[in-house]
C-alpha positions in Angstrom: -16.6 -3.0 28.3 -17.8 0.2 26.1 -20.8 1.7 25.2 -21.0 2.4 21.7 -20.0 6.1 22.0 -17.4 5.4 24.0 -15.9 2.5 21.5 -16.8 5.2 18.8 -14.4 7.2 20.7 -11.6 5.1 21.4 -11.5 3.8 17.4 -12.3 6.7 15.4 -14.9 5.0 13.9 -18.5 6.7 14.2 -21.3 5.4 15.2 -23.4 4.3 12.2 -19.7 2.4 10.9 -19.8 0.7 13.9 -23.4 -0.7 13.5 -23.0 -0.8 9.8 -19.9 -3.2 10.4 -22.0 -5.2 13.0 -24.8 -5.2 10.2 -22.1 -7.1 7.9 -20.8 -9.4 10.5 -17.6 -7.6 10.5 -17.2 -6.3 13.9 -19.4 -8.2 16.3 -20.1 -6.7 20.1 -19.1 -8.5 22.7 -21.8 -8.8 24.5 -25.9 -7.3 23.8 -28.4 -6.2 26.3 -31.4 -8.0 25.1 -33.5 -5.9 27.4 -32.3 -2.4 25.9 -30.4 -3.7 22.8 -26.9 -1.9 23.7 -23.4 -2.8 22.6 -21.1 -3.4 24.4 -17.5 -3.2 23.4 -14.4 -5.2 24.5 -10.7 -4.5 24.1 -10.7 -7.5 21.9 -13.1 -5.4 19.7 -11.1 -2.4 20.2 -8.2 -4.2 18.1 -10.4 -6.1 15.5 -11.6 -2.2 15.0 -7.4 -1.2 14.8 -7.0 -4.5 12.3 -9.7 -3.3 9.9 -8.9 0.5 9.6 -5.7 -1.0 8.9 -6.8 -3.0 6.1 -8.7 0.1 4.5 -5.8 1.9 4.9 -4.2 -0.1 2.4 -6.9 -0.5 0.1 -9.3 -3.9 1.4 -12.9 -3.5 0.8 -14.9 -4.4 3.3 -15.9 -8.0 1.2 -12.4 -8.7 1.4 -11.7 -8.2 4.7 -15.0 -10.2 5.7 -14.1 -12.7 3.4 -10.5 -13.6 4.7 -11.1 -12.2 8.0 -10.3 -15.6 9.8 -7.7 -16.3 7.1 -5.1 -13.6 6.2 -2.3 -16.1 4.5 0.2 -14.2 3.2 -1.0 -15.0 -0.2 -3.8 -12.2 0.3 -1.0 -9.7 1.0 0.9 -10.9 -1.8 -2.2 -10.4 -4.2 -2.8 -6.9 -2.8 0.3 -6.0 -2.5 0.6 -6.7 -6.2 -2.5 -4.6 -7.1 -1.2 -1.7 -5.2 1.9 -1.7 -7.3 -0.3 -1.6 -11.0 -1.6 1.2 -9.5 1.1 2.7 -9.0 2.2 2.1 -12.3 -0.9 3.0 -14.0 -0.5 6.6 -12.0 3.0 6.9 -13.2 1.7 6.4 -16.6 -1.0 8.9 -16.2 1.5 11.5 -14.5 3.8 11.2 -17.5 0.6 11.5 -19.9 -0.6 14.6 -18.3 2.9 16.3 -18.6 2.7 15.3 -22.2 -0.7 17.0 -22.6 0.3 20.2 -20.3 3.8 20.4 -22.4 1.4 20.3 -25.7 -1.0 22.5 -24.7 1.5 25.0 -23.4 3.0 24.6 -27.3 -0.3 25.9 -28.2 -1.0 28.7 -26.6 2.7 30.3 -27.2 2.1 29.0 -30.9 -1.7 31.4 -30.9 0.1 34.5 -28.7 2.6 34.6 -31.4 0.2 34.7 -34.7 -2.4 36.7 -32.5 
């Protein structure tokens, strides 16, 4: 078992995360000293902790991971897996726009150097 600091450690996660996440119900201590109110950390906690900087990684809020926490079908993945690739193509679309604008504005400023 692991103090919070020590589960801090092990994670990555710092300590107000970690109590925030217990706050939500997302990432429940083991066990709870009701005498001096400290967490205590298994390794099963240690992976839950691994499973849901995953999911951020790729882009799950926190309400979606607490909401299909006990039920990942592979419909969820599908769904964000399909949001992560409109984004994609929306930042494609916003790359090619900004070359567009950089080419114009570049047509500009040769256009005003030459009547200056």
């Amino acid at each position: 078992m692991y103090r919070i600091g020590e589960f801090s450690k092990i994670t990555g996660l710092p300590i107000t995360t970690i109590r925030y996440y217990n706050d939500e119900g997302l990432l429940i201590p083991e066990e709870v000293d009701t005498f001096s109110n400290y967490r205590y950390y298994s390794d099963k906690n240690v992976k839950e902790a691994e499973v849901i900087n995953m999911l951020k990684s790729v882009d799950f809020s926190l309400d979606e991971i607490k909401d299909n926490w006990n039920n990942f079908t592979d419909e969820v993945y599908k769904e964000k897996r399909k949001q992560l690739i409109n984004q994609l193509y929306e930042t494609k679309e916003k790359i090619i726009l900004l070359d567009q604008i950089r080419g114009a504005s570049n047509d500009k400023v040769k256009v005003k150097k030459i009547g200056a």
